[in-house]
Structure formats: structure tokens, C-alpha cells
C-alpha positions as CSV (number, residue, x, y, z in Angstrom):
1,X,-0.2,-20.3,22.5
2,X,1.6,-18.0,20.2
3,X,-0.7,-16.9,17.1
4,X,0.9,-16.6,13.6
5,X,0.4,-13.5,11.9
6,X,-1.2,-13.8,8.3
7,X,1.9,-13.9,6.6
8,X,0.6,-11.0,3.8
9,X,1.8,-8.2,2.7
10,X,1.6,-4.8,4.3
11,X,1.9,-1.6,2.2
12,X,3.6,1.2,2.5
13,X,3.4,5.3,0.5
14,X,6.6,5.2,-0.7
15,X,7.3,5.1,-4.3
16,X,9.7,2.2,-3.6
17,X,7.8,-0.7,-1.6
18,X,9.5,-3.7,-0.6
19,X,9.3,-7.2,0.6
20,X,11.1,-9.9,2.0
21,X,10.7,-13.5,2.7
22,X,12.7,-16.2,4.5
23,X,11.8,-19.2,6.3
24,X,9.1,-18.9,8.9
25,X,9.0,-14.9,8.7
26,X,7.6,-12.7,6.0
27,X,8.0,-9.3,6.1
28,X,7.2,-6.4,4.0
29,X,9.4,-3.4,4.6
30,X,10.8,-0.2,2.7
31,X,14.0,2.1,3.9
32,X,13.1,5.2,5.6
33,X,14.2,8.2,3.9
34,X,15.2,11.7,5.4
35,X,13.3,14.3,5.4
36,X,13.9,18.0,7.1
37,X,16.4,15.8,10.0
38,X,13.3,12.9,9.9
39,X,12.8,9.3,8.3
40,X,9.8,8.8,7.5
41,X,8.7,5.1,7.7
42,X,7.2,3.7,4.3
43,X,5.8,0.3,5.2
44,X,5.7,-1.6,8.2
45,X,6.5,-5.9,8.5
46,X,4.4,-9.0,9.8
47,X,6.0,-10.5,12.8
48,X,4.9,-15.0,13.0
49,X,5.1,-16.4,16.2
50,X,4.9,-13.3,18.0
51,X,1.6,-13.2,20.8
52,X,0.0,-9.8,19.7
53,X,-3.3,-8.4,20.1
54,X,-6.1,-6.3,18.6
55,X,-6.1,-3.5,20.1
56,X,-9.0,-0.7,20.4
57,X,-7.7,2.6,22.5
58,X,-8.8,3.7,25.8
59,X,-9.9,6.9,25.9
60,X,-7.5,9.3,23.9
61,X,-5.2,6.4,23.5
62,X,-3.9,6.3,27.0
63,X,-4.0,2.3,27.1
64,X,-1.3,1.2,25.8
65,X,-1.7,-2.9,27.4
66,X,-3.8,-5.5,27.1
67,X,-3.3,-8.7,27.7
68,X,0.2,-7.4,29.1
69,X,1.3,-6.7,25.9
70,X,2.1,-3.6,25.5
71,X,2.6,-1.8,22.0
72,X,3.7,1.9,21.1
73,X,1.3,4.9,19.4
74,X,3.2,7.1,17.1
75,X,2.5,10.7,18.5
76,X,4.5,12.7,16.0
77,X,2.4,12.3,12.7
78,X,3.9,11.6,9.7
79,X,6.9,11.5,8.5
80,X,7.6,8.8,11.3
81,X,10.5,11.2,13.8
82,X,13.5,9.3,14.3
83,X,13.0,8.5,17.8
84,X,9.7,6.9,17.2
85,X,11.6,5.0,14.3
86,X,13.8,3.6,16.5
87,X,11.4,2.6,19.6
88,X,9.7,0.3,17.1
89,X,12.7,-1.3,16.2
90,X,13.9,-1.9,20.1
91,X,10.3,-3.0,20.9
92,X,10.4,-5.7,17.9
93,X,14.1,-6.8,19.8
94,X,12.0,-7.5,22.8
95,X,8.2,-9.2,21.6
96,X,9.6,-11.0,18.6
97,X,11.7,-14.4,18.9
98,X,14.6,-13.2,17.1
99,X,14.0,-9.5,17.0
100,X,17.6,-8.4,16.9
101,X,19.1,-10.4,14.1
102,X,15.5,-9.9,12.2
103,X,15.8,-6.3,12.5
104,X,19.4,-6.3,11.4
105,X,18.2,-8.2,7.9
106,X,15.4,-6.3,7.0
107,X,17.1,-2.8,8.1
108,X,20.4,-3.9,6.2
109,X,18.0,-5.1,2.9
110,X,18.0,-2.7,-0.2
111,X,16.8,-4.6,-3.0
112,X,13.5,-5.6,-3.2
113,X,10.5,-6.0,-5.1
114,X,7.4,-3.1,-5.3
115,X,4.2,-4.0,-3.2
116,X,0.9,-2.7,-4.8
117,X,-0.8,0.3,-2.9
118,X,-4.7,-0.6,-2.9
119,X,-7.1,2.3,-4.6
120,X,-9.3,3.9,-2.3
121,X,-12.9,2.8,-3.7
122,X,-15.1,4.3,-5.8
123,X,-18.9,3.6,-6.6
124,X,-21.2,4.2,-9.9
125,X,-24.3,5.4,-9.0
126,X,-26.2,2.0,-9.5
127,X,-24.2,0.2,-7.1
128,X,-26.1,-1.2,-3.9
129,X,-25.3,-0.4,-0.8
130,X,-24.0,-4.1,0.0
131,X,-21.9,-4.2,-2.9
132,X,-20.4,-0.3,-1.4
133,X,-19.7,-2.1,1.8
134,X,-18.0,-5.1,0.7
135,X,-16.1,-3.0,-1.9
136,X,-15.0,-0.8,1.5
137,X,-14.0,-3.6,3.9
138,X,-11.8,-5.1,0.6
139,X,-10.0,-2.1,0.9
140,X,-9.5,-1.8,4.9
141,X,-8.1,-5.7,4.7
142,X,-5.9,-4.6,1.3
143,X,-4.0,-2.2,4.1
144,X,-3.4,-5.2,5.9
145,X,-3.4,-5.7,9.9
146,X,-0.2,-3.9,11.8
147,X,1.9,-6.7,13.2
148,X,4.4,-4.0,14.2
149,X,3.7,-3.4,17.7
150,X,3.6,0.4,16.7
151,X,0.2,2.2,16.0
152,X,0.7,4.7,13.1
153,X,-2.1,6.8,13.9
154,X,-2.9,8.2,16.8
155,X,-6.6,8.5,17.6
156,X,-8.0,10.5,19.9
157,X,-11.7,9.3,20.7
158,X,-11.9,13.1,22.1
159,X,-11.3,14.8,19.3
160,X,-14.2,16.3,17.0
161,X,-15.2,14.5,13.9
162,X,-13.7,16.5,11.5
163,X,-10.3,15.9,13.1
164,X,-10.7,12.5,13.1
165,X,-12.0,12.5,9.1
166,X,-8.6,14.6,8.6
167,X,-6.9,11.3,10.3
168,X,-8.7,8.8,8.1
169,X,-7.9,11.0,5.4
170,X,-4.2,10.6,5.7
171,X,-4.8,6.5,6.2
172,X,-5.6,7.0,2.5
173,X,-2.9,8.9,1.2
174,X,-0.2,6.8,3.2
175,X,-1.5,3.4,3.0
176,X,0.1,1.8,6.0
177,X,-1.3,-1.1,8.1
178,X,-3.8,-0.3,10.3
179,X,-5.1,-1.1,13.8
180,X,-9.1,-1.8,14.5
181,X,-9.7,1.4,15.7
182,X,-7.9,2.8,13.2
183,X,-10.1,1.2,10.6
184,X,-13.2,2.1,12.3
185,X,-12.5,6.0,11.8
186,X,-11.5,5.0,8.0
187,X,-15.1,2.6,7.8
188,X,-16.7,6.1,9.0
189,X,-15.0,8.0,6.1
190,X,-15.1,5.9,3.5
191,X,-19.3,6.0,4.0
192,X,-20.2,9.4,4.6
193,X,-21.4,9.8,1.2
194,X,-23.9,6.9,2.1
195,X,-26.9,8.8,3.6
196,X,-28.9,5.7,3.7
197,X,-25.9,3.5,6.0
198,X,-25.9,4.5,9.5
199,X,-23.0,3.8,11.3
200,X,-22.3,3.1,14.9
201,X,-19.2,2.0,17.3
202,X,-19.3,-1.6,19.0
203,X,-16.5,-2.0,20.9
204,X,-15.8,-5.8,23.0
205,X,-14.1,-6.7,26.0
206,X,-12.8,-10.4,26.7
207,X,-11.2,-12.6,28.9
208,X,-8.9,-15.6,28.4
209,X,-6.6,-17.1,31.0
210,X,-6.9,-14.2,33.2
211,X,-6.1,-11.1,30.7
212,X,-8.6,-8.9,29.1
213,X,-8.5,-8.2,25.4
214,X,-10.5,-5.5,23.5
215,X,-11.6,-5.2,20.0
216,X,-13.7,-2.6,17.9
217,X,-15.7,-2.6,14.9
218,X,-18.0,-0.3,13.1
219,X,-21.5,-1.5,13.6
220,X,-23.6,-0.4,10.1
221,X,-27.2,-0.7,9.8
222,X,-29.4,0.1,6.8
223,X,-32.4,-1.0,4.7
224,X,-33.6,-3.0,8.3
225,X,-30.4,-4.9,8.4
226,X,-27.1,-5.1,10.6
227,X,-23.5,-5.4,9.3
228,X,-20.1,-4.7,10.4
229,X,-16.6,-3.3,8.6
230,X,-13.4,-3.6,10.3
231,X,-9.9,-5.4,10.7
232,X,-8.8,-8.3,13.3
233,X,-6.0,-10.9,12.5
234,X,-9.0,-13.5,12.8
235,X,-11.8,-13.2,9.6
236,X,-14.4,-13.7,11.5
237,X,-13.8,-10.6,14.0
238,X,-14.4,-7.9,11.4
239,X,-16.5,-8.0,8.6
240,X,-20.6,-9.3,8.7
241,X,-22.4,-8.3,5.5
242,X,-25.6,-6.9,5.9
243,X,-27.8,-9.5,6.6
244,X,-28.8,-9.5,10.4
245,X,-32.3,-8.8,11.3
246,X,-31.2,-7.2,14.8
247,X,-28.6,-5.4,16.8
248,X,-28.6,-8.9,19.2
249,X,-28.6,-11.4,15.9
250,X,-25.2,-8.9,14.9
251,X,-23.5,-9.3,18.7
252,X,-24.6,-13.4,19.0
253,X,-22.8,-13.4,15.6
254,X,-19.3,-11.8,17.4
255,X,-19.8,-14.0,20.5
256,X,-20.4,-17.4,18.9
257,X,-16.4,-16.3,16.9
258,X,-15.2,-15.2,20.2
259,X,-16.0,-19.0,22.0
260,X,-14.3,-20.2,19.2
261,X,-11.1,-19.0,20.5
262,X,-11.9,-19.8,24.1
263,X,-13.0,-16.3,25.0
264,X,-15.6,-15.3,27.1
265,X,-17.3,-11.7,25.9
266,X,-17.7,-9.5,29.2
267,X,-18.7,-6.5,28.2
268,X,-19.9,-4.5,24.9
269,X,-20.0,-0.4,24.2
270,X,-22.4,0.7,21.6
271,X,-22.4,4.1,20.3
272,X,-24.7,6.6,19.2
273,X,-25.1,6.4,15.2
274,X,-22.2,9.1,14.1
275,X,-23.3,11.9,11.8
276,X,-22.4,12.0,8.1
277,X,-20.9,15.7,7.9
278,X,-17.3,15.4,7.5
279,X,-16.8,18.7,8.9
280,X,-19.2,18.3,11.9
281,X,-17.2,19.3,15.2
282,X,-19.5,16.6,16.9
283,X,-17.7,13.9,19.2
284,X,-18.4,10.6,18.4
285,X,-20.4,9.2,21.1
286,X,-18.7,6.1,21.7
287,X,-20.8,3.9,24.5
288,X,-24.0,5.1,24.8
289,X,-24.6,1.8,25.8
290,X,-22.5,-0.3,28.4
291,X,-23.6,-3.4,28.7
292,X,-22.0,-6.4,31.5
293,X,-22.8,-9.4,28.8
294,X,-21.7,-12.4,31.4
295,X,-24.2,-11.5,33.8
296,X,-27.3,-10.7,31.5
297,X,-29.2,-13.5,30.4
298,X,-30.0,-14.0,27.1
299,X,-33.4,-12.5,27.2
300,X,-32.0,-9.4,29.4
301,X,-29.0,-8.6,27.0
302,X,-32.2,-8.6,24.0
303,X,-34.3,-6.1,26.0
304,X,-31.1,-3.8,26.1
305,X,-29.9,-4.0,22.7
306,X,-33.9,-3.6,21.7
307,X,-34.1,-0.6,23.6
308,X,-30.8,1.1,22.5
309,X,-31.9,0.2,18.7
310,X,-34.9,2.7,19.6
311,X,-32.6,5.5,21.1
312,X,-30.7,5.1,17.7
313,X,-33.3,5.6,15.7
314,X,-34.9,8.7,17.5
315,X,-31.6,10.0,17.1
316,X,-32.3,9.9,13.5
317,X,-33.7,13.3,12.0
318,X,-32.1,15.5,14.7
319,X,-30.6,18.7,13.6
320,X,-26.7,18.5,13.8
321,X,-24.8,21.7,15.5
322,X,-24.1,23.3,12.1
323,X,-20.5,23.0,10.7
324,X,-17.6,25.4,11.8
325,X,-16.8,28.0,9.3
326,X,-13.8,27.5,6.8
327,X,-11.8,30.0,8.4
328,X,-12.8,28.3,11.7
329,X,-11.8,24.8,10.3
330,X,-8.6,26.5,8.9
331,X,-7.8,27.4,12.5
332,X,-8.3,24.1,13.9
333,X,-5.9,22.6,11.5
334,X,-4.9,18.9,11.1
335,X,-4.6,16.8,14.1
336,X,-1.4,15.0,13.4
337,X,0.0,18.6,13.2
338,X,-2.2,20.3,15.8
339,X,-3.1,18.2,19.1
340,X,-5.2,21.3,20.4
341,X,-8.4,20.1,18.6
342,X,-11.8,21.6,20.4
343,X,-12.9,19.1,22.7
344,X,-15.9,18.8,24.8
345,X,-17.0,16.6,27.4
346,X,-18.7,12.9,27.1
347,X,-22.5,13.2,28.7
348,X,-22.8,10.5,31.0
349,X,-26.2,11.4,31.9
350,X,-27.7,9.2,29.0
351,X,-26.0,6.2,29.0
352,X,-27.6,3.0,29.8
353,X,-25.3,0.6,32.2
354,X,-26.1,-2.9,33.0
355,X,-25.7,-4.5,36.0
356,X,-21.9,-4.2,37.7
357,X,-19.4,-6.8,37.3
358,X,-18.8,-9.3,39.4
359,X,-15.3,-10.4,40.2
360,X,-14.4,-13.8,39.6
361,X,-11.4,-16.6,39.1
362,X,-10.6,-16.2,35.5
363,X,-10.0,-19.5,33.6
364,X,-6.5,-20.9,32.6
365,X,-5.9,-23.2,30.1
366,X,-2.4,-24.7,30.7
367,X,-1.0,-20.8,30.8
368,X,-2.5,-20.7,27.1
369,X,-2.5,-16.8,25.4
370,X,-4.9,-17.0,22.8
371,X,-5.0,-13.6,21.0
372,X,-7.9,-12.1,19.0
């Protein structure tokens, strides 16, 4: 069943932001300029009627499926290179229903109206911490979901923090649509100057009709309660405001929207809570917890979310490795410039696995695709 996009407007950095609406298909579009032999690519378009997915990265980004659609990761930085340019229009000629004539029009329009770039958030001192949040996940679903088929920003889940902070930092400045695991990285900068909100990754794996589908948020907890900020083309897929007593209240929460679509949640990630120095060349430990949700019961899947809530919070008050040096940081330089970022290793020793999975017959619902 093909899934409409939302039909709103995506925003671009360019001075000269455009849109464009016909029948059936709105897009939001701005020319690409040139730049030292480049075009950089301003603002990127909604696709409707187009099967897509939400996509969260393998590790460093090497899955590029799911679902068997496939989708491209922009590698050179920004300004967008001319041949990544034009490998997101060929791959809109093949996923969209009338991808060569639609690129044609939007390629070939000139004239169009400004779309509004969306002000990165700023708090007074008085605000609460629920207010920050909600004034944060406004501004990830201002940026709007990428309907491209073309992720803008590569993230590496190997890379150190402070590269990836660099990363979110330039999600900021350029204001293009973004992915889910692109918006957890900016949900992780956007409240490191909250020492009271701990922040966490919860990734999801699905099944419909015999494809898998994944999906990441950033898990928040503070003041005794669970939350989450994030994007996903469906509303209730992202955002929870701080109001769930427990880690399992937060993931029955996800589940329950996921049956909703006719998905049943196989597996779930939980990571360490990431530190709050920007600078820190820390990895972000991304599943300390793996857990096989179909074949836990309910009271099994508590007892594991229960006891990784208790590793979190003993990892609470440990001394971080200290921060590298400017010069050091100097050297390490940005990673959409630099893809030699220190790395390190995952542990594996300390992360808690449930029971294997079992394979099975997957369910098919007249050949349905129902995308989340």
C-alpha cells in the first residue's frame, strides 16, 4: 500500500528557497548553484505515492535497504558534488511514479516563492525541562522528514562524539530534511546544555509482509520520567513527552503505534546514556541492550528493561575520558571534510542479549507494504 508523504514543506540554506505545488505532488525545491566545479543542493522535495521508509543506519551507514528499498547516503559533505546531485535525481526516475517528467518540472522551475528556515531554539533560564524538549522536537519536525531517497548526512555510529556534534552542527546551519538517525545526533546536540536530561538511543526492528523495517529515536529520561525526540513520517513514531513512569511504559507506548500499522516489533537496541561534553572523543554506545521482543513475554521484556534502567543509572557519576586538547580537536577536523575520525572498538563484553530469534513465516497481507 503506497504511503503518502506529508505533503509539507522541506527547507533548504539557501538564500533563495522555493516551492512548488501541482495536483497530487508537492514539492519544495531550490536550484543548485556552482561552487568551486560543485552545486550544492539547497532544499530537497516530498515525493506522494511513493513507498519509502524510515530509515536508521547500520553500523557506519553500510545499510543502505530495508524493506527492499534502497536509498543513497551523500558521502561528499556539503556542497552536495555533482555526481551525488545527479544520483538523486536518477534514483527519483526510478522509486517515484512519474520521476522523469517530475524531475524535468521541478529542475526546469525558476520562479518560486521563499520557504522559512526554522531558528534553532533557545531557552530562558526559567524554562522547564518539558517545555525545552517540546521546544527541541518543534524544531527537528520544522526541518521536515527527507522524502528524497537521498540521506544528506552521513553518520557514522563509529565515529567519536565530537565528530558527530560537528555533524549536527552543520544540520543547523544548512537546514535540510533530515532522516531519524539524523535527528537523533541533532536531539543529542540540541540538549547537551541540559545536565539534568539524560539521553539514550532506542533503536526498533519490524516486520510487515515479510520485510524488516528499522526506526530510531532518542530515548530521554529525567526528573523520574521517560520521553522521546525524533522524526518518522507517522506522529506517533517520534515524539513522547515526558510523562512515562518506566523504560517498558516508554517501549509499550512505541509497540501499541507500531500494531497500529500492522507491524510486529522484533527486536529493540537501547544504548548507554551518552555523555554531555560536546568535545568528548567517547563513542556512543549504541545497544547495550539487545533485546528479541517477539519471544519475551511481557513480564520477561520488564525484568530486562528494569535491569538495563539500573546499568544506566550506575553509569551515572562516572568520570568521562577527559576531552582532547584544542590542537588535538584541530587535528581531527570535521567529519564531512575528514573521514579519518579516531575510532575505537564497540565492547561486546557488557551487553545483555535476549534469547535468539526464531525463524518463522512472516505474514502477508494481500502483498501490502505498509511503511513506518
Amino acid at each position: 500500500m503506497p504511503v503518502s508523504c506529508c505533503g509539507a514543506l522541506h527547507h533548504g540554506s539557501s538564500p533563495r528557497r522555493i516551492v512548488h505545488s501541482q495536483a497530487g505532488i508537492r514539492t519544495c525545491l531550490s536550484q543548485p548553484r556552482a561552487s568551486v566545479g560543485l552545486k550544492m543542493l539547497r532544499t530537497a522535495f516530498s515525493l506522494e505515492g511513493v513507498e519509502e521508509r524510515d530509515e536508521e543506519q547500520e553500523d557506519d551507514g553500510e545499510d543502505q535497504r530495508d524493506g527492499g528499498i534502497p536509498f543513497i547516503i551523500n558521502r561528499g559533505g556539503l556542497p552536495v558534488n555533482e555526481e551525488t546531485w545527479e544520483k538523486m535525481w536518477q534514483h527519483v526516475a526510478r522509486i517515484h511514479p512519474d520521476g522523469e517528467a517530475l524531475g524535468r518540472r521541478i529542475r526546469g522551475t525558476s520562479d518560486l516563492p521563499k520557504i522559512p528556515v526554522p531558528s534553532v531554539p533557545t531557552f530562558p533560564a526559567s524554562s522547564s525541562i518539558p517545555h525545552r524538549l517540546e521546544a527541541i522536537q518543534r524544531y527537528i519536525r520544522d526541518l521536515q522528514y527527507n522524502h528524497t531517497g537521498t540521506q544528506f548526512f552521513e553518520i557514522k555510529k563509529s565515529r567519536p562524539l565530537t565528530a558527530l556534534m560537528d555533524i549536527a552542527k552543520e544540520m543547523t546551519r544548512e537546514s535540510l530534511p533530515i532522516k531519524c538517525l539524523e535527528a537523533v545526533i541533532l536531539g543529542i546536540y540540541l540538549t547537551n546544555s541540559m545536565p539534568s536530561v539524560e539521553r539514550f538511543p532506542l533503536s526498533f526492528k519490524t516486520q510487515f509482509s515479510g520485510s524488516h523495517f528499522r526506526h530510531i529515536v532518542l530515548g530521554v529520561h529525567s526528573g523520574g520520567r521517560f520521553g522521546a525526540l525524533g522524526i518518522s513520517r507517522r506522529e506517533d513514531l517520534m515524539y513522547k513527552p515526558l510523562e512515562y513512569k518506566t523504560l517498558s511504559d516508554l517501549l509499550q507506548e512505541f509497540q501499541a503505534a507500531y500494531r497500529g500499522y500492522w507491524h510486529t516489533l522484533c527486536k529493540v537496541k537501547i544504548g548507554h546514556y551518552v555523555s554531555h561534553d560536546p568535545h568528548s572523543v567517547e563513542q556512543i554506545e549504541w545497544k547495550h541492550s539487545v533485546l528479541d521482543v517477539d519471544k519475551l513475554s511481557k513480564e520477561e521484556l520488564r525484568k530486562e528493561l528494569e535491569r538495563h534502567t539500573r546499568d544506566m543509572r550506575l553509569k551515572i557519576g562516572k568520570a568521562a575520558p577527559p576531552s582532547p586538547s584544542r590542537d588535538r580537536r584541530k587535528d581531527m577536523g570535521s567529519p564531512l571534510r575528514n573521514p579519518g575520525s579516531p575510532m575505537r572498538k564497540n565492547s561486546h563484553s557488557d551487553r545483555r542479549l535476549s534469547v535468539e530469534k526464531r525463524a518463522g513465516p512472516a505474514a502477508d497481507l494481500n502483498g501490502y507494504q505498509i511503511r513506518v
